[in-house]
C-alpha positions as CSV (number, residue, x, y, z in Angstrom):
1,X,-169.5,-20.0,97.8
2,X,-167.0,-17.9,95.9
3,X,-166.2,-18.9,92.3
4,X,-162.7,-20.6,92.9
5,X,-164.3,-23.3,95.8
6,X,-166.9,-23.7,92.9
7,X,-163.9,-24.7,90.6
8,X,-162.3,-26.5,92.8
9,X,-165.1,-28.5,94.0
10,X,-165.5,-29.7,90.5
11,X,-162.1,-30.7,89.6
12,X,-162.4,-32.7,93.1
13,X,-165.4,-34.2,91.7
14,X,-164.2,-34.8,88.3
15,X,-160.7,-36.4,89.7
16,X,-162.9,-38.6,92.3
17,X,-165.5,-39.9,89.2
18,X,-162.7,-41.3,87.2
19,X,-163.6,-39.4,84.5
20,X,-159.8,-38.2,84.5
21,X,-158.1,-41.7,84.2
22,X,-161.0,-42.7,81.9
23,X,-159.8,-39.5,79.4
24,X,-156.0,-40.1,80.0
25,X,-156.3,-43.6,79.0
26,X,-157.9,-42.8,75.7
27,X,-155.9,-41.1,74.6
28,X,-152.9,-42.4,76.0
29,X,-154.5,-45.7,73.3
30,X,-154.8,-43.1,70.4
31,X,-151.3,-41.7,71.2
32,X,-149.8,-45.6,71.2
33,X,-151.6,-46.3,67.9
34,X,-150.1,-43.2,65.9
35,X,-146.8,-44.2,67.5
36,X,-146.9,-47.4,66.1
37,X,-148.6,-46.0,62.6
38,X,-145.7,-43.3,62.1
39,X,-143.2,-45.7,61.9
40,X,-144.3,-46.3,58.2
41,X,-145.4,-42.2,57.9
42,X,-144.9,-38.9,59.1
43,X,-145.3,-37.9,62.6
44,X,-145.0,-35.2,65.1
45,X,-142.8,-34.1,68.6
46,X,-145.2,-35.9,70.9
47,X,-146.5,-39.4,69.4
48,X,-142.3,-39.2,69.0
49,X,-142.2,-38.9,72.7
50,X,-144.8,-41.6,72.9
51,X,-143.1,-43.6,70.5
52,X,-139.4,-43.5,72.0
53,X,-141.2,-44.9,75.2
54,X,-142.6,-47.8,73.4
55,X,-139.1,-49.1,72.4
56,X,-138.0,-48.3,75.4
57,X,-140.2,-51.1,77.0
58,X,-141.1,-53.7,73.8
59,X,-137.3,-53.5,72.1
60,X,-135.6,-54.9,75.6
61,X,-138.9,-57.0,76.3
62,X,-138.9,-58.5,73.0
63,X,-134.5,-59.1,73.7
64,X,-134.8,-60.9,76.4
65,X,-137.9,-63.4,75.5
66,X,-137.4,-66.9,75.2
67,X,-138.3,-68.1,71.7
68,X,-137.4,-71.4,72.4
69,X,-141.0,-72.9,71.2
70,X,-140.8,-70.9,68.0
71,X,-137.7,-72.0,67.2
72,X,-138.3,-75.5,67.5
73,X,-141.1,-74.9,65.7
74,X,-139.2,-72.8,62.7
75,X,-136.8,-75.9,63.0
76,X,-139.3,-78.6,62.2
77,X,-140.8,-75.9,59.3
78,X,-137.0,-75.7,57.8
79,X,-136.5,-79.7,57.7
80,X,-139.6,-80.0,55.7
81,X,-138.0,-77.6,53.4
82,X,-134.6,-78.9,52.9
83,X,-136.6,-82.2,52.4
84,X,-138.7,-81.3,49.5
85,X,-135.9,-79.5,47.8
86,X,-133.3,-81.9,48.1
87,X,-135.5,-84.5,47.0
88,X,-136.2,-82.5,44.1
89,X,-131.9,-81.9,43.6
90,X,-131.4,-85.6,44.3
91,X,-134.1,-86.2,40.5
92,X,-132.5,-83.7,39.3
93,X,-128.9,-85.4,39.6
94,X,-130.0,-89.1,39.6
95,X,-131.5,-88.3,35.9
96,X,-128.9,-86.2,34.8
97,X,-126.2,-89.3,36.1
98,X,-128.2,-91.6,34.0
99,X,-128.1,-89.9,31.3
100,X,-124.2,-89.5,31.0
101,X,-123.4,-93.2,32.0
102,X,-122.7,-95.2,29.5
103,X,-124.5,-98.5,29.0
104,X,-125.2,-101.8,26.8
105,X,-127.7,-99.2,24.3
106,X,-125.1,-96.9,23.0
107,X,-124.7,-98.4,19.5
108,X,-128.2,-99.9,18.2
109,X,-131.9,-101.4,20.1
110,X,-134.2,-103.4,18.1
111,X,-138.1,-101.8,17.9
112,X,-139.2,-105.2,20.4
113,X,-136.4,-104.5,23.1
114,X,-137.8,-100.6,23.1
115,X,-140.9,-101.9,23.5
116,X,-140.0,-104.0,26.6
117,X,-138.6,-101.2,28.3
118,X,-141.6,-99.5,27.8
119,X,-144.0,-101.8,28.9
120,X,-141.9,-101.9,31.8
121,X,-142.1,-98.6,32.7
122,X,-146.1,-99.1,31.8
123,X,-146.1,-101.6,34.4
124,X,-144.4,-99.6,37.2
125,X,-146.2,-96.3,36.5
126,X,-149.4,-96.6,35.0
127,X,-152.1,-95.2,37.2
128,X,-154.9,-97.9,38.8
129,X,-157.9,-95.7,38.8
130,X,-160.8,-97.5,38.1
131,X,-158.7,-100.9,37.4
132,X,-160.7,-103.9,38.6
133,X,-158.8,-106.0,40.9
134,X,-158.4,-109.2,40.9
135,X,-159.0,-112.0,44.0
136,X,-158.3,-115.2,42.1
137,X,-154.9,-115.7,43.0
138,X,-153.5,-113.4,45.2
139,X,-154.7,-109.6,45.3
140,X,-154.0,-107.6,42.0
141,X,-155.4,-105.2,39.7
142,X,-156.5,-106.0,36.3
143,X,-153.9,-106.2,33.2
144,X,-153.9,-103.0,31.3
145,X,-154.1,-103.1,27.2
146,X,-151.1,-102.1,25.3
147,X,-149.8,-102.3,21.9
148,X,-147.4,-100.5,19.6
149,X,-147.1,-99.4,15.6
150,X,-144.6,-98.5,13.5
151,X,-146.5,-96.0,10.6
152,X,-144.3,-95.0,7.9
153,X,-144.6,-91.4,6.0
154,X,-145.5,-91.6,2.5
155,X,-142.0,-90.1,1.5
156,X,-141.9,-88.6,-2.2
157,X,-139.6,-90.6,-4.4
158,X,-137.1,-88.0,-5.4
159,X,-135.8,-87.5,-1.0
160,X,-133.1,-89.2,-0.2
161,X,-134.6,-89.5,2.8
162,X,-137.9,-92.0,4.8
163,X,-139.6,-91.2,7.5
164,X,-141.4,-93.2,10.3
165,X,-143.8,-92.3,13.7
166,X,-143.1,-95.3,16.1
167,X,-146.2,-95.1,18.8
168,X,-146.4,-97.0,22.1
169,X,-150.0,-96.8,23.1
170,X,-151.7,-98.0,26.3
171,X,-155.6,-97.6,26.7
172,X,-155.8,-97.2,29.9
173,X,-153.6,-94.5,30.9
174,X,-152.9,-91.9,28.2
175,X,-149.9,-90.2,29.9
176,X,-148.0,-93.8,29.4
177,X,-148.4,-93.4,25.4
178,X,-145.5,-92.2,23.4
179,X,-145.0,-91.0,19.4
180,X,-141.2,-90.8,18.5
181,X,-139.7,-89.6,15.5
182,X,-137.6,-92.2,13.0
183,X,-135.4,-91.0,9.9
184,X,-132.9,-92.3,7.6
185,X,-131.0,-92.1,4.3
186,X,-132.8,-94.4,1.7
187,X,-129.1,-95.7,0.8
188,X,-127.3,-96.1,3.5
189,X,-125.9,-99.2,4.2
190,X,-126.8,-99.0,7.8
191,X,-130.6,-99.7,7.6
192,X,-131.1,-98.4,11.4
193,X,-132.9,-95.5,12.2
194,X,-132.0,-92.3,13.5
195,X,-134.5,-92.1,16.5
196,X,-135.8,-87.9,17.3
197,X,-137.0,-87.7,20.7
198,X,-136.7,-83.7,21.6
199,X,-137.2,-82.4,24.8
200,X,-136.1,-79.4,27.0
201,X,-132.7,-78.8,27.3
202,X,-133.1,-77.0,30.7
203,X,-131.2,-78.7,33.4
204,X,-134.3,-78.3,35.8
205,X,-136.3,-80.0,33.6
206,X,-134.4,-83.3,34.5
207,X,-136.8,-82.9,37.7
208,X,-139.6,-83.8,35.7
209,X,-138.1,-86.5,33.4
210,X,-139.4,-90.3,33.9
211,X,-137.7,-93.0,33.1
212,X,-138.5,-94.1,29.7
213,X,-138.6,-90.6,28.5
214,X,-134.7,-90.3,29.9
215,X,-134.0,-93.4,27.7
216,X,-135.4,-91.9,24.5
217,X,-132.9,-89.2,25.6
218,X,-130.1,-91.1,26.2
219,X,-130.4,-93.2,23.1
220,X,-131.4,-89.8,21.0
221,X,-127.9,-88.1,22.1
222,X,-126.0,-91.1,22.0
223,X,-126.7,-91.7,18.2
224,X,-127.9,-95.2,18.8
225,X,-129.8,-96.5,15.6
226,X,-133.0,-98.3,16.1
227,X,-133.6,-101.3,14.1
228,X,-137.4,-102.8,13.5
229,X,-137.1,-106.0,13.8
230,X,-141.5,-106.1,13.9
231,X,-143.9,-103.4,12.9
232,X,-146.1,-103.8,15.7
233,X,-147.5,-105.4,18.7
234,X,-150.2,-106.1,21.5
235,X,-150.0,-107.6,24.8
236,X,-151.8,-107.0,28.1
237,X,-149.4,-105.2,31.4
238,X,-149.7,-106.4,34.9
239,X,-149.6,-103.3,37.0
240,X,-146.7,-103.5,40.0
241,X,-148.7,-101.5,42.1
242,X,-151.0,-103.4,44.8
243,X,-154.7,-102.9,45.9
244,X,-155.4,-102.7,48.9
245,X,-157.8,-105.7,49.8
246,X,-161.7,-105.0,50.9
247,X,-163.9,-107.7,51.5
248,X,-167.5,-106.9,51.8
């Protein structure tokens, strides 16, 4: 057998095995992979080749498919969005438009009507871990212990002005207790106080703000004067929120 049938006979063979395809395809894989890979580095004329035929068939493919699931999908993913922002917008301008609206508290509140509004707020937002509840009448946590304290600085006798800390304190919960500033001149006529509560002046921080602290705010920039009409005070707060019932 001359030399040439011996070649041929082996391409034949080689061609017949598969082994040809089986090569091809490799590195057809390798030559798709560095197409893919050069589009964030350099590359050269044939995974360019290689490459331009990818886009040729994913760029139209990827045209013409229907994304209709994804978008509904996105869609639902957007409305949660929109919903947890705008509910944080909609604090944001609810506080800030009770802050500028004028009500009964722009001239002067007694220490005991303060107090009320705090306990209030107590009542509405003080948290029920580990409250008893209550089966006697009705389904209800346990009251909460609150109380309150006016403490006055020992001012030097020469100032013309007196100081004061007025401190709403609730055992339970210590996020519901509150320490706010009191000053005036020893002789004014006005025997009010000039109440300090300071907080961030940062618009988005009107997010954050509960009630009782917008209050303190309100009545701080409105100049109201407080007037302590008692020193102090203890009672017990009913908690608005409601167990859920469990019988054993």
């Amino acid at each position: 057998m001359s030399v040439e049938n011996t070649i041929k006979d082996v391409i034949t063979n080689k061609l017949e095995d598969g082994l040809v395809e089986k090569l091809i395809g490799e590195q057809l894989e390798k030559g798709i992979n560095n197409a893919l890979n050069s589009l964030f580095s350099s590359y050269g004329d044939v995974t360019k080749v290689i490459e331009s035929k990818v886009k040729s068939v994913m760029i139209p493919y990827l045209e013409s498919y229907d994304y209709t699931d994804y978008i509904l999908k996105l869609d639902s993913v957007l409305v949660k969005v929109l919903k947890n922002t705008a509910l944080d917008h909609k604090k944001i301008l609810t506080n800030f438009k009770t802050l500028i609206d004028n009500d009964e508290h722009g001239k002067s509140i007694t220490v005991t009507e303060l107090y009320e509004k705090w306990t209030d707020y107590v009542a509405k937002e003080v948290k029920t871990d580990d409250l008893e509840i209550n089966y006697d009448d009705g389904v209800s946590y346990e009251s909460v212990e609150v109380s309150y304290e006016v403490e006055y600085d020992n001012d030097r006798d020469w100032s013309s002005f007196e100081g004061a800390l007025l401190n709403f304190e609730c055992e339970h919960d210590e996020e519901m207790n509150f320490s706010i500033r009191l000053s005036r001149r020893k002789k004014s006529s006005d025997k009010g106080w000039d109440i300090e509560y300071k907080t961030s002046h940062d618009i988005k921080s009107l997010r954050y703000l509960n009630e009782f602290e917008l209050l303190l705010m309100k009545l701080t920039q409105n100049g109201a004067k407080l007037v302590i009409d008692k020193d102090g005070d203890s009672d017990e707060v009913q908690p608005e929120k409601e167990p859920e019932p469990t019988f054993s």
